[in-house]
N, C-alpha and C positions, 0 to 999 in steps of 0.2 A: 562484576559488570552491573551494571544500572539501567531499569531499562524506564522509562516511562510513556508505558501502555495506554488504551484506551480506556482508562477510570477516568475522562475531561471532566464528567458530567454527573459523578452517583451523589453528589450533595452530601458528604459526611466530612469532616473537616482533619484537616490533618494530623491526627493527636497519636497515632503510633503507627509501630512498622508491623506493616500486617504478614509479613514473609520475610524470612531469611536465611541463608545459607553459606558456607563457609565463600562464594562465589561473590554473593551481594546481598542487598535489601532489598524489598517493593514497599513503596509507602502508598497508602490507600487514604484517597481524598481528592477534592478539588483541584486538574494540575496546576490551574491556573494561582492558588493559593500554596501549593505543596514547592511550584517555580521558585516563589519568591520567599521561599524560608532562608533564615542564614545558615541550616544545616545541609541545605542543598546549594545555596547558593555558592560554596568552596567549589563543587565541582563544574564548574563557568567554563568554557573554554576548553573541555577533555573531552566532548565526546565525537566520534568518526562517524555516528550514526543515529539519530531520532528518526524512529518507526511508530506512527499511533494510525491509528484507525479510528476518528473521533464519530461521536454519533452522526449519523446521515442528515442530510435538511428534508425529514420524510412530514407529510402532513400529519400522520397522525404520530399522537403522544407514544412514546414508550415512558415503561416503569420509569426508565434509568435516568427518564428526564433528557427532553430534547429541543432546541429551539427551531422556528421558522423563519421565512422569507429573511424582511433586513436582521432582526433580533440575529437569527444564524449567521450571514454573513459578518455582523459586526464582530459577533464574538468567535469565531473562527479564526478573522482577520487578525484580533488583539493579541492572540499565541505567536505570532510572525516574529517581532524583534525580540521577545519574551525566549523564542527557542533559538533565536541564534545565537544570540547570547552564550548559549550552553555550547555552540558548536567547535570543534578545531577547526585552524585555520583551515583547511581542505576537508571538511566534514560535510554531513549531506543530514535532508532532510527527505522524508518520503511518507506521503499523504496518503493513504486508500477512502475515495472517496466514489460513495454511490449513485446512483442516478434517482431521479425525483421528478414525482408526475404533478402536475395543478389539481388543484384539489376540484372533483366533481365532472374531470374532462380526460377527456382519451389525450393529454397532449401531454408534452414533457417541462419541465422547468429547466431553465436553464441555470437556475441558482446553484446548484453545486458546482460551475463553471466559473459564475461573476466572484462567490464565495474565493474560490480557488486562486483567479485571477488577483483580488482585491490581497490577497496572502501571500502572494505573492508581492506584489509593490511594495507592503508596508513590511516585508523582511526585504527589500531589497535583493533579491534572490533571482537566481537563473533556474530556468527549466531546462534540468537537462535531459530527463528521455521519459517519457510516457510509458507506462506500462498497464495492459491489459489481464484483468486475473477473471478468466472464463471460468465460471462451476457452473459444468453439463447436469447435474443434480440438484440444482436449484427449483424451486417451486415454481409451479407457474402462475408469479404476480405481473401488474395488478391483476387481480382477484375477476374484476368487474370488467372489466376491456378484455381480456384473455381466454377468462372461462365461463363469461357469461354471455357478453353480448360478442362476446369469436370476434373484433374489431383488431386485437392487436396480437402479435407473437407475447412469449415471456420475456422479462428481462434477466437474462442471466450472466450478466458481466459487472463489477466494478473496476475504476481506474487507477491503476497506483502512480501518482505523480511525484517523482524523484529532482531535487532541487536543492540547490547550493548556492551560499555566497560567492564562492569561485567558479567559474568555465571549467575550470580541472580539479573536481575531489578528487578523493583518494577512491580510485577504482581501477580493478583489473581482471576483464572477460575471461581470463584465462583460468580466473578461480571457478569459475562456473560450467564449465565445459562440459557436455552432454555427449554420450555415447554415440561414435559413429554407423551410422544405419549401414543396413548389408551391402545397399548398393555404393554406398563412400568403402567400406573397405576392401569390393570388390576392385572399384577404383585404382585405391591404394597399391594391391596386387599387380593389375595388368597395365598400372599405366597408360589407360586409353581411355578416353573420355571424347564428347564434341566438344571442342574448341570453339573460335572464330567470332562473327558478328553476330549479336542477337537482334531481335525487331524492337527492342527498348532501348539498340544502339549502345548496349554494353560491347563493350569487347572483351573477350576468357581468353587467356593466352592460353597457348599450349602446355606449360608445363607450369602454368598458375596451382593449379591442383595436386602438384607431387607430393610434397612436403606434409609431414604426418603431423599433426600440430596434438595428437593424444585426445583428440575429441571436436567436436563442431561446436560452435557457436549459436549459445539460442536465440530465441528471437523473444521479442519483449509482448509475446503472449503467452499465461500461465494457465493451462487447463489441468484442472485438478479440482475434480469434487470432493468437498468438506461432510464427510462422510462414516471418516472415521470417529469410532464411540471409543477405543480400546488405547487412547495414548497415553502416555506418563501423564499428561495434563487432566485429558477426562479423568482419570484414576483416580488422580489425588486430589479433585475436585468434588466426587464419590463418596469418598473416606472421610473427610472433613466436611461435608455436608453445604458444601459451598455449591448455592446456585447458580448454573448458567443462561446468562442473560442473551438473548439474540434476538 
């Protein structure tokens, strides 16, 4: 498997494979330069899945090297036809992108939006579902609106925006199914439930809810604090003395 992560940005050029395993490689560099190699470029057209989390449009500078306002959005924009490229024909693409305040002002920018937007057009790409990843363990930023002058809450959510050249990737909820709560399996038991009219003017049949489908369907909010120090990833990041960047 191949994956190409969120290295967009550490400015080292592509000159070796920094990881490998009987499974795949990880090349470390520019992906923008690493896309357009001919030893990457055979795999055009094979993948069902590009996942990156590229740096944020944050005003201030990180180490790993980040751009702002238009600079961001242009080169955000430029990976669009660059990644589809790589996509199957029914393959998906999926962005995690953060929110971002104007620099010196309690307000929000909307640039991680226009950015998003503009990546859209120029992949030619459908948006197919919006995804929410809450971490209740988040810091409470900005720093200066939140914990100084008490003006704002924290922010503690980014957006995962999931999108494809096709209306129908290759997707199926069923792989994902989450464990039925007590009150669904009590359900399941006695068969009795409220039915009828709701005030949103749904309508729940009677016996819409028999059928044991092996789990519920989640919803496209992910609450999970990033929390954990102890994974196979931290470990061997430990051992090899490799820094993590955040």
């Amino acid at each position: 498997m191949w994956t190409f992560s969120s290295i967009m940005n550490l400015g080292r050029p592509p000159k070796e494979v920094a990881f490998q395993t009987a499974l795949g490689r990880m090349l470390c560099g520019k992906a923008e330069d690493v896309l357009r190699l001919r030893f990457t470029r055979r795999l055009a057209g094979k993948f069902q899945l590009i996942f990156t989390s590229p740096p944020f449009p944050l005003n201030n500078k990180k180490r790993y090297g980040n751009k702002t306002g238009e600079d961001y959005l242009e080169w955000l924009a430029e990976f669009a036809p660059l990644l589809v490229e790589y996509l199957a024909p029914r393959g998906s693409i999926v962005i995690e992108l953060g929110n971002a305040w104007e620099r010196g002002s309690p307000t929000m920018s909307t640039l991680a939006v226009e950015a998003l937007l503009e990546f859209k057009r120029r992949g030619e790409l459908h948006l197919c579902q919006e995804f929410v990843w809450h971490n209740p363990a988040r810091l409470p930023t900005p720093a200066q609106w939140v914990n100084v002058e008490r003006i704002r809450v924290k922010d503690s959510f980014t957006r995962l925006w999931w999108m494809s050249p096709t209306e129908r990737p290759k997707a199926d909820n069923r792989k994902v199914l989450q464990e039925y709560s007590d009150a669904m399996r009590q359900l399941l038991r006695t068969r009795r439930y409220n039915a009828g009219r709701r005030p949103s003017e749904h309508s729940v049949g009677a016996t819409s809810f028999f059928k044991d489908h092996g789990g519920s369907i989640p919803s496209n909010v992910i609450a999970v604090a990033n929390t954990d120090s102890k994974s196979c990833y931290h470990s061997y990041c430990r051992e090899h003395e490799i820094e993590l960047l955040t």
